[in-house]
KOLKOL-154144 format. One line per 3 residues: number of its first residue (from 0); their letters; for each residue x, z, y of C-alpha. Coordinates in Angstrom, 3 decimals, always signed. Layout:
N
NUM> a> X,Z,Y  ...
***
This chain:
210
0> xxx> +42.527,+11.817,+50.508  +40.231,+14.526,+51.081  +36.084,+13.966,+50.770
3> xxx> +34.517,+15.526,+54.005  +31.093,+14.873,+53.311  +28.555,+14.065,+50.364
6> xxx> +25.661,+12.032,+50.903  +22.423,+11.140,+49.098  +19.204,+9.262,+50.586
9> xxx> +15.713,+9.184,+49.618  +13.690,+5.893,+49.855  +12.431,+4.841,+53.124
12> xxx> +10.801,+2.040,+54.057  +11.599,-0.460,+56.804  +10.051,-3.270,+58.549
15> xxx> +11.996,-7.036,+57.403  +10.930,-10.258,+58.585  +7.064,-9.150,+58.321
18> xxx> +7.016,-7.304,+55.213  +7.834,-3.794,+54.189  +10.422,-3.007,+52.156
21> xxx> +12.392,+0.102,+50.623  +15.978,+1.121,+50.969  +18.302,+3.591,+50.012
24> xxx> +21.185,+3.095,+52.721  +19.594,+5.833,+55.211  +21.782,+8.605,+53.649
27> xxx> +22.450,+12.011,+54.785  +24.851,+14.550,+53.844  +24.246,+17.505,+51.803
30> xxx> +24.637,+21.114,+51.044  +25.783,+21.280,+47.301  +27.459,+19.030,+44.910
33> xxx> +26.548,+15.440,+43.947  +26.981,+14.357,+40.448  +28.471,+10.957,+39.825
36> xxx> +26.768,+9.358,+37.215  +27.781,+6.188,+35.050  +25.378,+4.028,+36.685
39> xxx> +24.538,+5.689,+40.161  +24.477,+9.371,+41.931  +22.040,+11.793,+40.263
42> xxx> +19.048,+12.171,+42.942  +20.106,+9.246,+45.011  +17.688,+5.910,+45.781
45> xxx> +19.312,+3.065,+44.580  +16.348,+0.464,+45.159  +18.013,-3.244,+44.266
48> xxx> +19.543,-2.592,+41.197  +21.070,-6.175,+41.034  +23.174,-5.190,+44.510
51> xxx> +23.451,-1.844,+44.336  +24.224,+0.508,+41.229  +25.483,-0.120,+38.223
54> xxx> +29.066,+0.486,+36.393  +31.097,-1.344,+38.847  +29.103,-0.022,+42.284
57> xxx> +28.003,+3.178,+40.755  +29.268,+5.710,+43.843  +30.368,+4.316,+47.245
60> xxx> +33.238,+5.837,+48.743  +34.441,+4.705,+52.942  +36.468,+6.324,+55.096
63> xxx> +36.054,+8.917,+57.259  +39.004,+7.779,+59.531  +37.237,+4.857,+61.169
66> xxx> +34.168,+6.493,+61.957  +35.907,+6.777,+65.902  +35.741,+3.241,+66.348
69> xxx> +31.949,+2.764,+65.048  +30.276,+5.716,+67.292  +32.396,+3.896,+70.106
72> xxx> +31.029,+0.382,+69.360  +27.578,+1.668,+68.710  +27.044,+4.640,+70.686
75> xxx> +23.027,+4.722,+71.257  +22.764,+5.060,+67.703  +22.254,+8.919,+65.563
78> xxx> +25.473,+9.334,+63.808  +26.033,+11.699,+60.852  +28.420,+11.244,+57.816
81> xxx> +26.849,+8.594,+55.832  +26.061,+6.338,+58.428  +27.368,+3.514,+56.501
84> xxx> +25.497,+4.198,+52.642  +28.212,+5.525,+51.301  +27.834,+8.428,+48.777
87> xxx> +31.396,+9.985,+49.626  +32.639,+10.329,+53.599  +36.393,+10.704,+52.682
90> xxx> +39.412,+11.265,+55.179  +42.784,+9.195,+54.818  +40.923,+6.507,+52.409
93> xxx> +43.402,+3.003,+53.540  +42.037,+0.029,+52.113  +45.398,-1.422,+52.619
96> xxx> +47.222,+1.410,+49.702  +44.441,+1.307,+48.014  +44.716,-0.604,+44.578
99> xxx> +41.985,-2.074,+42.470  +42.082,-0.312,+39.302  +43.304,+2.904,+40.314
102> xxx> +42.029,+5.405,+38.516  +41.629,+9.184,+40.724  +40.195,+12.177,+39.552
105> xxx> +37.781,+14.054,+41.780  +35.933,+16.848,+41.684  +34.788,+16.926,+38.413
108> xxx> +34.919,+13.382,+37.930  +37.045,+10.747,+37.157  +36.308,+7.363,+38.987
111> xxx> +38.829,+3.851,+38.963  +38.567,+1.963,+42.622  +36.190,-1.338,+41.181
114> xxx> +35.198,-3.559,+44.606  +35.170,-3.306,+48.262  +31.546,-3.037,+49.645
117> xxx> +30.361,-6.919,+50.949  +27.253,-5.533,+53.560  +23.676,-7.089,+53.380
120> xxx> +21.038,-7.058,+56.126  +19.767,-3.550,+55.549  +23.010,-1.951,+57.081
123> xxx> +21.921,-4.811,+59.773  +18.461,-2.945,+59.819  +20.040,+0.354,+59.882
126> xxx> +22.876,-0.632,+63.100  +19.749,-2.670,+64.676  +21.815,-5.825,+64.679
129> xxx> +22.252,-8.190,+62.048  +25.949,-9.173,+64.417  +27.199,-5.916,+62.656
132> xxx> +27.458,-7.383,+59.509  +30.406,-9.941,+60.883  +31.707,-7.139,+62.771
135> xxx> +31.940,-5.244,+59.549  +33.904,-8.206,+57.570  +36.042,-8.706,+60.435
138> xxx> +36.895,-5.282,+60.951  +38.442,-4.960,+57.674  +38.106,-1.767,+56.653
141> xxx> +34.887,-2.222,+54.173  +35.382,+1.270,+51.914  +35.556,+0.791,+48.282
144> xxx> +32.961,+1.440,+45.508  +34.131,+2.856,+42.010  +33.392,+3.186,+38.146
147> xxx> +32.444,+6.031,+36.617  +34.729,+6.862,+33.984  +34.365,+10.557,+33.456
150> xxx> +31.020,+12.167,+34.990  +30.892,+14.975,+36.936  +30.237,+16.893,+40.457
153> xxx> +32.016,+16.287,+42.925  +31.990,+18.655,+46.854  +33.019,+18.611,+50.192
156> xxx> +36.271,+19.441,+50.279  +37.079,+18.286,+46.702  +40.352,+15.955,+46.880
159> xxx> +41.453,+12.317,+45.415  +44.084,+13.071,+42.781  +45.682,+9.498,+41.719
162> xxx> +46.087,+9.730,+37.999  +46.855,+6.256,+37.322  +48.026,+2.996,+39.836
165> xxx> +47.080,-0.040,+38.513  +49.827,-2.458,+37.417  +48.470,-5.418,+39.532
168> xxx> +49.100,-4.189,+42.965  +46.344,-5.728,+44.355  +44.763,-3.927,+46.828
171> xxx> +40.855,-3.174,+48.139  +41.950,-4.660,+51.341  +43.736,-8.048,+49.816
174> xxx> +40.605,-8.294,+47.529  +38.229,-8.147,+50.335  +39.232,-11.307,+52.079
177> xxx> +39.407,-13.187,+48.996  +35.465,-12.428,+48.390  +34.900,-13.323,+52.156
180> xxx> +37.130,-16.497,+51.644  +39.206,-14.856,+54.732  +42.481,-15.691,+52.304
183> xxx> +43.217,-18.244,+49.540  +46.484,-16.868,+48.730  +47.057,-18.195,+45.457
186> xxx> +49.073,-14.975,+44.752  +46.051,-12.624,+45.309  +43.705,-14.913,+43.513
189> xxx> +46.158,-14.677,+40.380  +46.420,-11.099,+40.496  +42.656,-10.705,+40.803
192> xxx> +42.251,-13.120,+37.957  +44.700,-10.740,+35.673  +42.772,-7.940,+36.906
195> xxx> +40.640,-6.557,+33.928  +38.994,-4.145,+36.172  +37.046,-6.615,+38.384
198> xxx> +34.305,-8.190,+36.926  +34.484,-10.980,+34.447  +31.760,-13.199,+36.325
201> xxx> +33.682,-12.268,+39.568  +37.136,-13.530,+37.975  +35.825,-16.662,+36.951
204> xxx> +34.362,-17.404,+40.154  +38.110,-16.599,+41.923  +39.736,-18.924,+38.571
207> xxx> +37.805,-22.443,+39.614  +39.611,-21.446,+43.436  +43.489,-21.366,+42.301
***
């Protein structure tokens, strides 16, 4: 996996339902490194903390290689890398190899793969349709945020070096229909459960389904 673009966004504001509100999902790539911070990127707007940020959703990494299908589906719109939020564009990410737990080192950094991304309406705002957001979760191919555990910068160019698979071979993609109740496999849900790398609140939830 190779990262073909970085991207950052500064606030802008957007018309919801009659009010005005701020967002950070209108990202564009840039010219130098980012640096991946425990909690978020260094310089990026990260306006709902309780949905976005954080240890677990600190940098948001999706894949470069669906892209194709996107610009086809929505054409009229002004496509860039980081059309979708994400902080790192990266080529050959497959949610379906993909484990949760995995721990790659990047750049600088060190990140483990933490949750798929679950949209809200801003990417709605963004696409111009709130119908993209069902699109998205039936698509299947949601990207992956990741933890922090070593800090650093990380460039265009930089590759994904697995350092350590998780155990639990749960993957991003087998995890992502269990949060959008696409699968009850019992299987999953116990492997998610064991999972010390998803949240605690998050296993609990999937427990009270098994």
């Amino acid at each position: 996996m190779k990262i073909v673009s970085t991207n950052i966004a500064r606030p802008r504001t957007v018309s919801w339902r009659g009010r005005e509100i701020q967002t950070g999902i209108y990202k564009n790539p840039t010219n130098t490194p980012i640096y991946l911070g425990k909690e978020d990127v260094k310089n990026d707007a990260v306006i709902d903390r309780k949905h976005h940020g954080g240890e677990h959703k600190a940098c948001y990494l999706f894949s470069a290689d669906y892209y194709d299908y996107w610009k086809e589906k929505y054409s009229s719109l002004d496509w860039n890398w980081g059309m979708f939020g994400e902080n790192l564009t990266v080529a050959g990410l497959d949610e379906n190899r993909i484990r949760i737990g995995d721990v790659y080192k990047v750049g600088d950094a060190v990140v483990q793969v933490s949750e798929p991304r679950q949209p809200c309406y801003k990417l709605g705002i963004k696409f111009g349709t709130q119908k993209v957001l069902k699109e998205f979760i039936d698509y299947g191919h949601p990207g992956t945020y990741v933890r922090i555990l070593t800090e650093g910068n990380v460039s265009s160019g930089d590759t994904l070096e697995l350092l350590e698979q998780s155990q639990i071979p749960l993957t991003v993609q087998q995890y992502n229909q269990l949060l959008n109740r696409q699968s009850d496999n019992p299987s999953w849900i116990r492997m998610a459960v064991a999972n010390e790398s998803i949240r605690e609140e998050k296993r609990e939830l999937l427990k009270k389904r098994l």
